[in-house]
Each structure stands twice: as C-alpha cells, then as structure tokens.
N, C-alpha and C positions, 0 to 999 in steps of 0.2 A: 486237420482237426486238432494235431496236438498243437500247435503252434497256436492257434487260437485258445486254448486253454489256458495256455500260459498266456496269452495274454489278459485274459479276463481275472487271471489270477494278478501278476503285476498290478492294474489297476484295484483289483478289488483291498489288496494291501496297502497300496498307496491311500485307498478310499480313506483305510484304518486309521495309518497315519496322521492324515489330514485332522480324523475326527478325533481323538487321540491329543492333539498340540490343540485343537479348538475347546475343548472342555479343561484343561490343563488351562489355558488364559484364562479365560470365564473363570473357573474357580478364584482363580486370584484375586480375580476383580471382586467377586462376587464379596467373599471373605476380606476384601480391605473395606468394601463399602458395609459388608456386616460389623466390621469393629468398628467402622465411624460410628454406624447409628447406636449402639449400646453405650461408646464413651459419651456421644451427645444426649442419650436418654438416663447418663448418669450425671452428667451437669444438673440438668432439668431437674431432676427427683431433688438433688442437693439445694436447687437453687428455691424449688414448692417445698420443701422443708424449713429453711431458713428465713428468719422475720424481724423486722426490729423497729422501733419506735423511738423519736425522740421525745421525752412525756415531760420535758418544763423549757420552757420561757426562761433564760438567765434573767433577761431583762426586768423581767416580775418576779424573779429571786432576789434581784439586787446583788447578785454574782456572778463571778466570771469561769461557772463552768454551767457543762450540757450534761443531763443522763439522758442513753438511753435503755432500752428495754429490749432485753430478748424477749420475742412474744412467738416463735417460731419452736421447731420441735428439735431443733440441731445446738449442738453444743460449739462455740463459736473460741474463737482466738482473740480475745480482746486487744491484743498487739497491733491488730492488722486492721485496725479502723480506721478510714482515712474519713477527713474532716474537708470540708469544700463552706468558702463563706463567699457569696454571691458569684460562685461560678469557680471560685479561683480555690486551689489547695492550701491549706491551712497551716503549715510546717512549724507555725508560731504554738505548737499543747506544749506543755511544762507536766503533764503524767497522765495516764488514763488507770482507772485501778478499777476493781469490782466491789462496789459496797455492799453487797448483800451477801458474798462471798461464802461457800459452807467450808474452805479452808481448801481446795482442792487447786485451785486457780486456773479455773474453767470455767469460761462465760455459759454459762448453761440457762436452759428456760427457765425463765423466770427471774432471772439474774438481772441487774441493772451498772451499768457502769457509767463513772465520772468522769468525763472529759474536762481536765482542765487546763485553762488557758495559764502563759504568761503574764505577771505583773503588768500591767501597761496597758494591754493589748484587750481590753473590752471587747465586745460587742455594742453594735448599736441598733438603734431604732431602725426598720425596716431591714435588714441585714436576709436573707435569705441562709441557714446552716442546713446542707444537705450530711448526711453522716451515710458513708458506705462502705460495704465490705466488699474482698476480692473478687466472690461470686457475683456480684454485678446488685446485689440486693442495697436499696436504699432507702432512708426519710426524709424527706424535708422538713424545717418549719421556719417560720415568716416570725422575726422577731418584730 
C-alpha cells in the first residue's frame, strides 16, 4: 500500500512538471506572437494616418519641379521622400523644401513641398512620377 502511494505520488509530480514546462512554452509563444500583432497593428494606424498627394502637373507648369501635399493627419519627414519616374528611382532632385513652411521644419498637414529636379533633367510627356515615403504610402500622376 505504501509503495503504491508513492508511486501515485512520483507520477502525480511529474504530471506537475510536465504541465509546468508546457505553459512556460506556450507563454512564450503566446507573448512573441502578442508583440508581433501590436507592432504590426502600429505600422497600420501609422500607415491609415499618413497621406499625400502630388497636386500639379510640371508639365502644365512649365517647370521642373513636383509639389506634393500632406493630406493625412501625421507629421512627415520631408527628407525621406523618394521620387520613382516610370518605375525606376529618381536619384537626379537638386532639393526638396517645404513651401508653406510655419518655420518649424516639419512636413505637417497641410504642408506642401517642392521637389525639385536638376538642370537638364525635365520631365516628359507621358512620364509616370510616383512619390513615396518609407511607410509604403504613395501617389501617382501620369504627366
């Protein structure tokens, strides 16, 4: 009888164990796939906050720069705009600045900035200019 006892006891500890290292994993996981989905549900908010517009035609300016338009609700890095003209990256600006500027130098709503090109280096008729930023937000327009 006693030997029996102690056995029921050994395994009953062991059971412990077992369950013990099985919730000890699981948490782990649990709490790495809980950080994924909060840093992926803060891309997202950033990226439904963020908006921008190219609002002219150089072409129908008869100049060789783009503005575009924060139209989003996030204060933006105007450094970090990269410029794509029919697919391919644009390495050819000569400055991007903020014209509307409240003196702070912060692409904020409502703000519009200047992309301008190098001497030379027009734009042309049918040209595709996508303008996008790092969070993946972009515009197109069909010159």
């Amino acid at each position: 009888m006693a030997g029996e006892s102690i056995s029921h006891a050994i395994f009953f500890i062991s059971s412990m164990l077992i369950a013990i290292v099985v919730v000890v994993a699981l948490f782990s996981a649990v709490s790495s796939i809980s950080e994924s989905y909060v840093m992926k549900n803060g891309h997202i908010e950033e990226v439904m906050k963020t908006d921008i517009e190219v609002v002219n035609d150089p072409l129908a300016d008869n100049r060789d720069y783009i503005y575009v338009l924060n139209t989003g609700s996030t204060a933006l890095n105007a450094s970090n705009v990269l410029v794509f003209i029919n697919g391919k990256y644009d390495a050819d600006l000569d400055q991007i600045s903020i014209v509307n500027d409240d003196g702070d130098g912060i692409w904020e709503s409502g703000e519009m900035i200047q992309i301008s090109k190098e001497v030379g280096d027009a734009y042309q008729q049918g040209d595709l200019v996508m303008v996008a930023l790092p969070n993946g937000v972009t515009d197109t327009k069909q010159l």
